[in-house]
C-alpha positions, -999 to +999 in steps of 0.1 A: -101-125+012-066-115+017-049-091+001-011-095-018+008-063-032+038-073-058+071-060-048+066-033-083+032-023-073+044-015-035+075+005-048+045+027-068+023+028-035+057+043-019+065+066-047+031+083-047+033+090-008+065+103-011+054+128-038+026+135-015+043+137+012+074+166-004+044+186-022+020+186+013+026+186+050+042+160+070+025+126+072+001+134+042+021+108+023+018+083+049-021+093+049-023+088+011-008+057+011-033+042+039-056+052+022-048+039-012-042+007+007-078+004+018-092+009-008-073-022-022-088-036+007-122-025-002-116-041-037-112-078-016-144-090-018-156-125-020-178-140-045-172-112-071-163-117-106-144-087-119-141-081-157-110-079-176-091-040-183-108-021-212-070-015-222-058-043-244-025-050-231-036-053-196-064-075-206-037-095-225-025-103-192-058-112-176-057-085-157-088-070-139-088-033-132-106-004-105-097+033-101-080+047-071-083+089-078-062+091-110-045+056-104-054+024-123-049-006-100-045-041-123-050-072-104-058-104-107-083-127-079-070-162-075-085-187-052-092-165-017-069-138-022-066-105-044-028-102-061-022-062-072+001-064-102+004-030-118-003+008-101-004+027-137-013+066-134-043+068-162-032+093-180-008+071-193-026+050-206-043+056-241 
């Protein structure tokens, strides 16, 4: 299954490492955001049905979500490939 990342999500993915990287040593941003990455990867499995968001306005968007650390990751499967849509930190989402 392949994996897509939206041009918004990305620019969150690039955001994180770069706070990473200015509160840590060099390349722990770069780290972070390989590893965030795989486990997008690692979400990319076939022949998996994935639930819609407990929250109601990503659900309204038929959106499924997982959990990186603090990060929400909304996403949608369609046909052979995974689409991430939204990178929301959960604490703000109520």
């Amino acid at each position: 299954m392949i994996v897509k990342i939206t041009p918004k999500a990305m620019s969150v993915i690039d955001a994180i490492a770069a706070f990473v990287e200015s509160k840590n040593t060099r390349g722990s941003g770069a780290r972070y955001a390989l590893r965030f990455k795989a486990a997008l990867k690692k979400l990319a499995q076939p022949n998996i049905q994935y639930t819609l968001c407990n929250h109601p306005v990503l659900a309204a968007y038929r959106y499924s979500c997982s959990h990186f650390n603090d990060w929400v990751i909304a996403f949608r499967v369609q046909e052979n490939e995974l689409v991430v849509y939204e990178i929301i930190h959960g604490s703000l989402l109520f």
